[in-house]
DRENTORTI-168371 format. One record per atom (N, C-alpha, C): y, x, z; residue in one letter. Coordinates in pm, whole numbers, plus 32768, in hexadecimal, padded with zeros to 4 digits. Layout:
YXZA/...
This chain:
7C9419EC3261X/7C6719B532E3X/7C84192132E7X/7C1618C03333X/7C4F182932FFX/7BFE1805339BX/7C2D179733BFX/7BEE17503451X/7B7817163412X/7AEF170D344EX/7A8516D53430X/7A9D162133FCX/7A5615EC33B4X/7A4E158533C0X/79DA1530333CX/79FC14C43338X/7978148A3311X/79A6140D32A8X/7A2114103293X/7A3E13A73219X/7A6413193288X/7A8C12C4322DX/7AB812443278X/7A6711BA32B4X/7A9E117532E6X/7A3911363334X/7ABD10A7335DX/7A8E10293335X/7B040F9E3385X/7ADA0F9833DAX/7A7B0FCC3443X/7A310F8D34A7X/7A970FA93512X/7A5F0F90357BX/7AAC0F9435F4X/7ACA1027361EX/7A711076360EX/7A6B10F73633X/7AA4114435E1X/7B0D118E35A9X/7B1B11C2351DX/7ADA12473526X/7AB6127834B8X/7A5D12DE349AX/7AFB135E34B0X/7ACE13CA34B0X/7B5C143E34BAX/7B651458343DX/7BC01496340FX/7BE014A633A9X/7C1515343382X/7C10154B3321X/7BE416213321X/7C84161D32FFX/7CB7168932F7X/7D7B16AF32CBX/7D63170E32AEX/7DC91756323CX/7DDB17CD3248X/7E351809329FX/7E06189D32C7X/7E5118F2333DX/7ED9194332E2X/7F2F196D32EDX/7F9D19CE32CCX/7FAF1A163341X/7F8C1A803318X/7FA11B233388X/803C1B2D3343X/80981B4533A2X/811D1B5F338FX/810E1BFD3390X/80BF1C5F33B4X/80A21CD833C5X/804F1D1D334CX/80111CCA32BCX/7FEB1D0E3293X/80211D2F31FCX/7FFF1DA931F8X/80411DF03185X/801D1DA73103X/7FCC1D7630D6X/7FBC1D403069X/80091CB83046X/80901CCB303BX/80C01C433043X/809D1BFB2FB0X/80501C2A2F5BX/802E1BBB2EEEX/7FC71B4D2F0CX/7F651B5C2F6BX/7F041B332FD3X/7F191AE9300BX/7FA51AEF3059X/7FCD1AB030A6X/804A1A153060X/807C1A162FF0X/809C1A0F2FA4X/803819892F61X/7FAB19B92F38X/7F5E196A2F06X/7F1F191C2F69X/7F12193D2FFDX/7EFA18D83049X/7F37186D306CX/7FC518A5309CX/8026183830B3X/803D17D9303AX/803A17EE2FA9X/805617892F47X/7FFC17212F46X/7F6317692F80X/7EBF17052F7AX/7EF516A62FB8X/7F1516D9302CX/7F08166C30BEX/7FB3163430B0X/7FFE165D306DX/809315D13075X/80651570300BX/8026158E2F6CX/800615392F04X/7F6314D02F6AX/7F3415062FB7X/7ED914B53001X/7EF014563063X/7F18149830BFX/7F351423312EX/7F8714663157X/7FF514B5316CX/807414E8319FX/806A15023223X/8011154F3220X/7FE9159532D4X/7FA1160B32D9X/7FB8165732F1X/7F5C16DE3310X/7F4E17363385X/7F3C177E33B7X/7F4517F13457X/7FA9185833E9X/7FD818883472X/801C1937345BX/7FF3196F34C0X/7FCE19EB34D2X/7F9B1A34350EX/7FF01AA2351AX/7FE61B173582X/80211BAA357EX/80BA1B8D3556X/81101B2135B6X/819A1B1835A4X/81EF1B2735E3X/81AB1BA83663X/821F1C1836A1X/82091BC03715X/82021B533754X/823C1B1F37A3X/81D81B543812X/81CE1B8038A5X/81341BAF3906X/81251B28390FX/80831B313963X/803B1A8A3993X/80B61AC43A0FX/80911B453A69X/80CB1B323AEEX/81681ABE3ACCX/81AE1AE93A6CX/82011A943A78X/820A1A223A78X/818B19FC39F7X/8178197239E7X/813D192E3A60X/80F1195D3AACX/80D519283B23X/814B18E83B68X/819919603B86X/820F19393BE5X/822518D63BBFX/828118A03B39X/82BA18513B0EX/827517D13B21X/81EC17BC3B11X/819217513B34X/8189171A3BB3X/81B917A73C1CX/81A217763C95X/826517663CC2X/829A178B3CAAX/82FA17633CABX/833116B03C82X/82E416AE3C0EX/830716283BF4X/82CD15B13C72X/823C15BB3C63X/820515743CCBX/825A156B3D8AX/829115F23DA9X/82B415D93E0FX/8356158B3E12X/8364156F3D9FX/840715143D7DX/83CC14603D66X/834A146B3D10X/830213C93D49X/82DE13B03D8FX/82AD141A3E0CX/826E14093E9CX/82FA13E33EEAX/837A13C93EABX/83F713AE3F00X/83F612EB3F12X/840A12C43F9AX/8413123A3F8EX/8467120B3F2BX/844B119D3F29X/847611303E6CX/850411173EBBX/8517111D3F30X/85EA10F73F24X/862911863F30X/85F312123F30X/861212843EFDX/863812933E5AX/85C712793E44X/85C612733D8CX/8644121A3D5EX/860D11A63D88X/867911533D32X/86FD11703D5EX/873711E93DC3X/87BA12073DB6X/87D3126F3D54X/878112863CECX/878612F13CA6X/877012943BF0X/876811FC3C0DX/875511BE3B9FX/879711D83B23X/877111B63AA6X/878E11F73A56X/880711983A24X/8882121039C1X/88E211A539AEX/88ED11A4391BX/897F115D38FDX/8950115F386EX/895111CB37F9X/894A12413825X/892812A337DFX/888F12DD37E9X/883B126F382DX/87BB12A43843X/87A812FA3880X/87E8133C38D5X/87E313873953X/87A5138139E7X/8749139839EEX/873513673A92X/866612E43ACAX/867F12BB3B12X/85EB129E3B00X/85DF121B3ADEX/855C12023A85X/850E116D3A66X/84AB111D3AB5X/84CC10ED3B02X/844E10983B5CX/83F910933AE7X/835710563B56X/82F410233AE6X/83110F9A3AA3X/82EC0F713A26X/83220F0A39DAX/83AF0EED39A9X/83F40F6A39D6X/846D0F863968X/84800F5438DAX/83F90FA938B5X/83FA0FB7382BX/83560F3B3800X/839B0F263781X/83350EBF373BX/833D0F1E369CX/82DA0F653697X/82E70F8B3601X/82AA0F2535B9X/825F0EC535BEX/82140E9F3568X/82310DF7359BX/828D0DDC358FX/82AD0D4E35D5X/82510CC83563X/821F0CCE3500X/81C50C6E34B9X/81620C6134EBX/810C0CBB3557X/808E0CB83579X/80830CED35FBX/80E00D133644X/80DA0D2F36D7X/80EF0C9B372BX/80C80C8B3787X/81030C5B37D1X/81330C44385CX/81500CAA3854X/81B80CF738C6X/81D50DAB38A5X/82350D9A38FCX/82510E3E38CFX/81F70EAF38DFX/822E0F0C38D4X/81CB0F99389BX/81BD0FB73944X/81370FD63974X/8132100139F7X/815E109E3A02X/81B410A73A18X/81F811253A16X/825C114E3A4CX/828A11A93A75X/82FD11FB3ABCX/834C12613AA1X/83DD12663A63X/83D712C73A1CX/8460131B3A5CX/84AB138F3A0FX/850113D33A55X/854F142039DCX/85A8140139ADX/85FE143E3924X/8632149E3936X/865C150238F8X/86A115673904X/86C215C4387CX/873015AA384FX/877615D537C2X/87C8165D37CDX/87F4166E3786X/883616E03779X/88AD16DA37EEX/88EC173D3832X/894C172E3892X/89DA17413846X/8A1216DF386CX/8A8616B6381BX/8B2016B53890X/8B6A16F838CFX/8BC716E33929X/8C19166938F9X/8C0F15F83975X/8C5E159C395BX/8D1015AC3932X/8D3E16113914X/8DD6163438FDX/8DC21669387CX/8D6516A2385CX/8D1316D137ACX/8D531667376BX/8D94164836C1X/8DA815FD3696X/8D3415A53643X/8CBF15FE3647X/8C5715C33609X/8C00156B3653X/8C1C157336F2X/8BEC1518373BX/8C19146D370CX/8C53145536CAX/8C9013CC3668X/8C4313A83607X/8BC6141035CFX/8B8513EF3543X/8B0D139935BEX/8AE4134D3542X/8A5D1333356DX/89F4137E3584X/89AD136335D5X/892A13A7364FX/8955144F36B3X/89BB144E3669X/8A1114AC36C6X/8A40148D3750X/8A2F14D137A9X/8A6514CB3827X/8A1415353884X/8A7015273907X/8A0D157B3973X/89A9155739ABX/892615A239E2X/88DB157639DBX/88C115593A8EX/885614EF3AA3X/886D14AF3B45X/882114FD3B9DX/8829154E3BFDX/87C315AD3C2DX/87AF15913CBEX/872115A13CE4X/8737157B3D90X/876D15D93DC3X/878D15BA3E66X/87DF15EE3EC4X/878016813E9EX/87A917163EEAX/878417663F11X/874417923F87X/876617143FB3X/876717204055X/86B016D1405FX/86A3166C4007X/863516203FE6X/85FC165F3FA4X/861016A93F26X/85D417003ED8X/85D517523EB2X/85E017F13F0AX/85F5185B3F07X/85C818BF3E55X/862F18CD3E3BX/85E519223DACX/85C518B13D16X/85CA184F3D49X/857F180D3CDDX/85E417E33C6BX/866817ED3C79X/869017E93BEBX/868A186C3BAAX/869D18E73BFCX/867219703BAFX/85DD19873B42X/8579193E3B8AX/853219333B4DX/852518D03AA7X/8553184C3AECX/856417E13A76X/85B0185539E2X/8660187E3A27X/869918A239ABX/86681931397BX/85F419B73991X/858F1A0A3981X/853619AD38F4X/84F6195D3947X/8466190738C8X/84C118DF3872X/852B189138A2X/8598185937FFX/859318C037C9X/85DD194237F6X/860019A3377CX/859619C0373BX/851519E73754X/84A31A363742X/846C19BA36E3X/848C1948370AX/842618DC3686X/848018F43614X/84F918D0360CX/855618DB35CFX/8514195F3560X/851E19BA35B6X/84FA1A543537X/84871A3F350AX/842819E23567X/83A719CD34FAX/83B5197F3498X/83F8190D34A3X/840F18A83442X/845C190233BDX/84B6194133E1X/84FC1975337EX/848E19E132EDX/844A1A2A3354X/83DF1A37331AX/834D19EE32ACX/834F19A9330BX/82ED194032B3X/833819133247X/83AD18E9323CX/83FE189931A5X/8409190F316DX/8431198F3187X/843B1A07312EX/839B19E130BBX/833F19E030F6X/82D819D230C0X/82AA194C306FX/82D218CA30AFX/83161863306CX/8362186A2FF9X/83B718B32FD4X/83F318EC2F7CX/83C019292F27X/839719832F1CX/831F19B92EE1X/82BF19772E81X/827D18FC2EB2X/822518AE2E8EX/825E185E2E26X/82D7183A2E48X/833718022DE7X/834B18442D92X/836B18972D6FX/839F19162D33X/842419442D25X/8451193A2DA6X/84B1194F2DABX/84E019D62E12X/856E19F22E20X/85991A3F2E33X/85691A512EE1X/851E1AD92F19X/84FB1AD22FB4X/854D1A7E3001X/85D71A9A3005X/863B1A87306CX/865819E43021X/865219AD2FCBX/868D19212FB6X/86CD18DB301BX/864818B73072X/8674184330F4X/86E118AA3156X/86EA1926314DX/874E195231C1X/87CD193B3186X/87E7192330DAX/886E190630DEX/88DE18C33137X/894B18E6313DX/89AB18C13183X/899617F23191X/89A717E73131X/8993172A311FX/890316F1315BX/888B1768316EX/8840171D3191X/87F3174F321FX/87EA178F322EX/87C817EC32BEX/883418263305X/8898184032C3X/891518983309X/89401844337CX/893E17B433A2X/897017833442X/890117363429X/886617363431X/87EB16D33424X/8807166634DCX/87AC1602347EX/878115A134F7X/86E815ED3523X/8709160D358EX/8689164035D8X/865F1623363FX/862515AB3655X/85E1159736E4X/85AA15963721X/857215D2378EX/850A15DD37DFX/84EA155B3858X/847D15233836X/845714C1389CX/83CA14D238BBX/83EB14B13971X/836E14EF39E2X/831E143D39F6X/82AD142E39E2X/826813CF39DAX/81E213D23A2EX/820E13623A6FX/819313303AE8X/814712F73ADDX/80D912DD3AB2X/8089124B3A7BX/804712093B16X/805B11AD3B35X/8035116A3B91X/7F6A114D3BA7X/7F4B11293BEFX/7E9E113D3BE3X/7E9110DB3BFBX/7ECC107B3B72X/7E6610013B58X/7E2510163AFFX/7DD80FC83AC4X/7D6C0F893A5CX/7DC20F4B3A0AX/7DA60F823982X/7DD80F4638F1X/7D890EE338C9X/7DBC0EAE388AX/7D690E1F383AX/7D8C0DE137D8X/7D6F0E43372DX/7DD80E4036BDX/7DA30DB2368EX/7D3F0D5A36D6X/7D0D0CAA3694X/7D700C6636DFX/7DA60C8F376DX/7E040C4137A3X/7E8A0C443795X/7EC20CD53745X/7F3D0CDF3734X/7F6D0D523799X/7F330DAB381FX/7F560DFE386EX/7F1D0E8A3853X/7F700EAA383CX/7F8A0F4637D4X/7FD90FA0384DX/7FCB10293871X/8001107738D9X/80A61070384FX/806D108837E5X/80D810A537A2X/80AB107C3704X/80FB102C36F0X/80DE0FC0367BX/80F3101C3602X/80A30FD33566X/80B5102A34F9X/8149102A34B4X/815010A53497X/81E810CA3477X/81B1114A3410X/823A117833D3X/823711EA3382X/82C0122F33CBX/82CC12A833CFX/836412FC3410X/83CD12F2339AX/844412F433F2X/84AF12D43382X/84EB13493360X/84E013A7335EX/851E142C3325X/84E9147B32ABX/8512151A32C0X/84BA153C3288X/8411156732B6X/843015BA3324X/839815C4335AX/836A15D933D2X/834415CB3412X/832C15B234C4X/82A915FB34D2X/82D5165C3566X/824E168B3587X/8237164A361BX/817116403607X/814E16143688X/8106167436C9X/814816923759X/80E816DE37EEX/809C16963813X/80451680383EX/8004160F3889X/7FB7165638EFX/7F7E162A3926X/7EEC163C39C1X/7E9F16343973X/7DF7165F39DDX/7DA61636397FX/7D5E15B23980X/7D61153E399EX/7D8314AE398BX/7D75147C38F2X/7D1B145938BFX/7D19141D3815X/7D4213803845X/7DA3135B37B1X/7DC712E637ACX/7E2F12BD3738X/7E54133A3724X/7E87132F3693X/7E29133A35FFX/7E5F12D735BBX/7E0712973574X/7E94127034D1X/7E2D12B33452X/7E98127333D3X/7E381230339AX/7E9211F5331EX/7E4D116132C1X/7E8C11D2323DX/7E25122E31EFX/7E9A1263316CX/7EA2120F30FDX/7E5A116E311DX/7E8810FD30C0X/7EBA109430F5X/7F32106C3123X/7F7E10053169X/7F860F8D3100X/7F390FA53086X/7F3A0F0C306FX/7EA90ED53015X/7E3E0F55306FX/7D9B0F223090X/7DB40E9330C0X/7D3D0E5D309EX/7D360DCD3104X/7C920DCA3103X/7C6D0DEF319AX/7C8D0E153212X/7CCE0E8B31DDX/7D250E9A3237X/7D3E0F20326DX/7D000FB432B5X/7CF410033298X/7C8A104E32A9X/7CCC10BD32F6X/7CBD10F43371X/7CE1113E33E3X/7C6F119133EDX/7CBA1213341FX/7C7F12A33421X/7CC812CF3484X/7C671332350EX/7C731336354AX/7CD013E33523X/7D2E13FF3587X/7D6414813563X/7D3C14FB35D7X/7D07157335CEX/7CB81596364EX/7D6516173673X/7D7315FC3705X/7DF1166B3747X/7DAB16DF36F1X/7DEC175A36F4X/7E1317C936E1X/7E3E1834374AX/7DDF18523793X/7E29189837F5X/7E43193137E8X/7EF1191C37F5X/7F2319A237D1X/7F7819733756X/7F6319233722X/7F8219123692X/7FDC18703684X/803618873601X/805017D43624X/8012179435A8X/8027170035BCX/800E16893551X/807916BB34F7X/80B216B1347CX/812B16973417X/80FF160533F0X/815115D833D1X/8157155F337CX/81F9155A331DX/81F614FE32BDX/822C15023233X/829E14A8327CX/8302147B3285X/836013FE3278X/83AF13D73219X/83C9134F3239X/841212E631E2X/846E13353161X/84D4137B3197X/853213D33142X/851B142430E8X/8487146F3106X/843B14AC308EX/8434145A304DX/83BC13F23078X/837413A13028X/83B013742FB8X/8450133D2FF2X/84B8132F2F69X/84F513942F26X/850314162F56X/855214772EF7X/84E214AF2E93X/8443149C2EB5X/840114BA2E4AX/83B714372DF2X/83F9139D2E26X/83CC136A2DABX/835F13402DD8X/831213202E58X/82AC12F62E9DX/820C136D2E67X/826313C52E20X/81CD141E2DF7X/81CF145A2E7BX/821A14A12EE2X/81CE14972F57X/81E314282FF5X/8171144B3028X/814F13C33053X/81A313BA310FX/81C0133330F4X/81F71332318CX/81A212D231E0X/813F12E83212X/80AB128E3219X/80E2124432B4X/807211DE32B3X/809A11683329X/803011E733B2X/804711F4340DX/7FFE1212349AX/804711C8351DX/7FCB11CE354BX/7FC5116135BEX/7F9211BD3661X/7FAD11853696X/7F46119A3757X/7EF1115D3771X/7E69116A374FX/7E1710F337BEX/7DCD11573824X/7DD8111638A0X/7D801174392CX/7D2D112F3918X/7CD2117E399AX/7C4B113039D3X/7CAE11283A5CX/7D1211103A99X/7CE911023B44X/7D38117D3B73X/7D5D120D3B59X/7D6612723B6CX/7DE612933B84X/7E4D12BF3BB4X/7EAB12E63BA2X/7ECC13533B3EX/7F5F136E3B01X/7F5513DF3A88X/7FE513FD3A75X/7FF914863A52X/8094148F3A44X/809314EA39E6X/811A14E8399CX/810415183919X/81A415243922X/81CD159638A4X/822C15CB38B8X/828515C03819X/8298157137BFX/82B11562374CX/834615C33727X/8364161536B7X/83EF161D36A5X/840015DD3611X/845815B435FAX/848D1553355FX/852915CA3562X/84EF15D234DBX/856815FA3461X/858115E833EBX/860115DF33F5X/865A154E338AX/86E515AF333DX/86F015B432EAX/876E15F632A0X/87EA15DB32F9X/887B15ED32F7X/88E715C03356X/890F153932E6X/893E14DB3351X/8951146A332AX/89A9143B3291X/89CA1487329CX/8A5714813222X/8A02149331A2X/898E14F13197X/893114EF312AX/8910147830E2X/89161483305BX/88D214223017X/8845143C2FEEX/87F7140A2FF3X/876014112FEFX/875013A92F59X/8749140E2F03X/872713B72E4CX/86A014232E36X/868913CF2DD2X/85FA14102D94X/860F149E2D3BX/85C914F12D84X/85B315792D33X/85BA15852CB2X/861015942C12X/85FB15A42B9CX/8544159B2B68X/853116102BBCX/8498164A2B83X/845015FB2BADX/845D158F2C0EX/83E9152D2C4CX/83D614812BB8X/845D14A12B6CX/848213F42B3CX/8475142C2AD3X/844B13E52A59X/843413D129B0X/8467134E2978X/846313452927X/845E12B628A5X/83E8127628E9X/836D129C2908X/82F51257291EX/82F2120229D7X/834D127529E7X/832D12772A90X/83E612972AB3X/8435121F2AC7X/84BD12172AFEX/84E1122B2B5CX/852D12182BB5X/853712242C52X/852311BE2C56X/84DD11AF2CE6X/84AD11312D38X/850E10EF2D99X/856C11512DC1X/85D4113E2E33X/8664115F2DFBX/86CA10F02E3BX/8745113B2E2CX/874611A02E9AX/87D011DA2E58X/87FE12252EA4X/883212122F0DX/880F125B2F8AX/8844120D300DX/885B12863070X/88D4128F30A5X/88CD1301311EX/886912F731A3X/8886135331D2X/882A13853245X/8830130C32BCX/88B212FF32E4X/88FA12D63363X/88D51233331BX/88DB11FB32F2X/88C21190329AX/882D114632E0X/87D11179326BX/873E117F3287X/870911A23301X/8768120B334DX/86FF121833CCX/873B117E3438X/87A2118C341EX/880510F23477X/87B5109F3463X/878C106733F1X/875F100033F8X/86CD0FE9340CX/865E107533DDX/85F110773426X/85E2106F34DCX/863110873529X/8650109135C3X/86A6103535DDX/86E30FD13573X/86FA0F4F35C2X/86850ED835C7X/862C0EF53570X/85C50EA93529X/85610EC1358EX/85540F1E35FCX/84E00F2B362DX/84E50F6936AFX/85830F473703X/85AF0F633783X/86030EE437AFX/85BF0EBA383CX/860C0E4F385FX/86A10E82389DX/86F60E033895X/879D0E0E38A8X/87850E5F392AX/87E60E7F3961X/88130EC839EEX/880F0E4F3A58X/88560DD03A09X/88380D6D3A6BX/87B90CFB3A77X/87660CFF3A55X/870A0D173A48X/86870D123AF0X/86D50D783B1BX/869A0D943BA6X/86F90D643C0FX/86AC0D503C78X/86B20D013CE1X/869D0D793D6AX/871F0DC43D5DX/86D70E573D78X/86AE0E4C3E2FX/87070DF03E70X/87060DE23F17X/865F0DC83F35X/86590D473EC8X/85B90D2B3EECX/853A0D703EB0X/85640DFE3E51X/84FE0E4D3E5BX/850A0EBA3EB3X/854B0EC13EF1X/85670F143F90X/85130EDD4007X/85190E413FCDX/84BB0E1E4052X/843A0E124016X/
């Protein structure tokens, strides 16, 4: 099963671009197996389909999120995020693509990691901590819901690398080892796109080109098109393809941490946001090995011909410095006068 599409296009409009699907439900996992290897050695993105999770739920969760951005902006920002990435991002927080934006990512976002009790001794590692939740009183139910979708992406993700694994040829369970999934970075962030107009000749991007820094991130989205990849980031032009929602189903995409533990044979591709005008919310989760991991190149990925490309570098490392590189300081904001 693959999304329709029509090949590439630099123009303004990008043409869609076809993916392969992975049914998490079907029995033929050699199938499934040979799809996922097509589409990571291609452009490192594909759908999953049939991955337990209901729409009824997924609904909720969609509408749940929206009624936490429908909260006034001096609500939110008492819930700002701290330095464990906890908590919410005004729009223009984030600059992923700071060479060619110019201004921040029109966006709104809302973190939420694994729940960590601040008296826990692991609340001390990096991206560890508790996580920032609105009142109850303001938002009846809605962290029940938030920590429900964490767990439930979580078991999908775990799934999909089983199969990841696989492709590699390696052992099913690899990534659940203790060193690398056993305390994972897993985050879930609720995303608002604001309903302006993009304008990738002027530099205003809802959300500038970037690649994810982990291992692999799934996207929920509305049905709203605007996500868009380049599977050659060093085309000149650059060539953008439009990515069509999935409803029922999510986006996968490849990240940074693969990309290096296999040696860049699979791909951690650049994607971007451009709207027309529309509002759009989308529901991303990123998963990352636990910090303490070292992330080196797979034996079976490196030869005499073909070396490693990357040192070796831990988790907590690489993701630090990707999220200092592309989140402004705390001080930064001028928080009284975005109240008024």
């Amino acid at each position: 099963m693959t999304a329709p599409g029509s090949g590439a296009d630099s123009s303004a409009k990008a043409n869609v671009t076809a993916l392969n699907c992975i049914s998490l439900s079907d029995p033929d996992i050699q199938k499934s197996i040979s799809l996922l290897k097509q589409a990571c050695l291609d452009s490192g993105f594909f759908y999953v389909s049939d991955h337990g999770i209901s729409q009824e739920f997924m609904d909720e969760v969609f509408f749940q999120s929206k009624k936490f951005f429908d909260l006034p902006l001096h609500k939110k920002m008492e819930l700002f995020r701290n330095e464990k990435l906890r908590g919410y991002t005004p729009t223009a927080d984030q600059t992923l693509d700071p060479k060619n934006q110019v201004q921040g990512d029109f966006k709104e976002g809302y973190f939420i990691g694994i729940e960590v009790h601040e008296d826990d001794p692991d609340a001390k590692k990096p991206f560890y901590a508790p996580n920032q939740w609105p009142s109850e009183d303001i938002l009846p139910g809605w962290r029940q819901v938030m920590e429900q979708y964490h767990k439930e992406a979580l078991r999908v993700s775990r799934a999909i690398l089983k199969i990841i694994a696989l492709t590699l040829d390696l052992d099913a369970d690899f990534f659940d080892k203790p060193e690398m999934l056993g305390e994972p970075l897993a985050t879930l962030k609720l995303l608002h796109y604001e309903g302006k107009i993009s304008d990738p000749a002027r530099g205003i991007y809802a959300c500038g080109a970037h690649s994810d820094f982990g291992f692999i991130a799934l996207l929920a989205t509305d049905d709203v098109t605007g996500l868009q990849i380049c599977k050659d980031k060093d085309a000149q032009p650059q060539i953008w393809e439009d990515v069509a929602p999935l409803k029922g189903g999510f986006i996968v995409n490849i990240g940074d941490l693969l990309e290096r533990l296999t040696n860049d044979i699979f791909r951690s591709t650049l994607h971007r946001v451009v709207l027309d005008g529309r509002e759009r919310y989308s529901i991303p989760f990123f998963v990352a090995p636990k910090p303490e991991c070292v992330v080196e190149c797979l034996p079976s990925c490196a030869s005499e011909m073909n070396p490693p490309k990357y040192p070796p570098i831990t988790c907590a490392a690489y993701m630090n410095q990707r999220y200092i590189d592309t989140h402004l300081g705390p001080t930064s904001y001028h928080i009284q006068e975005m109240r008024e």
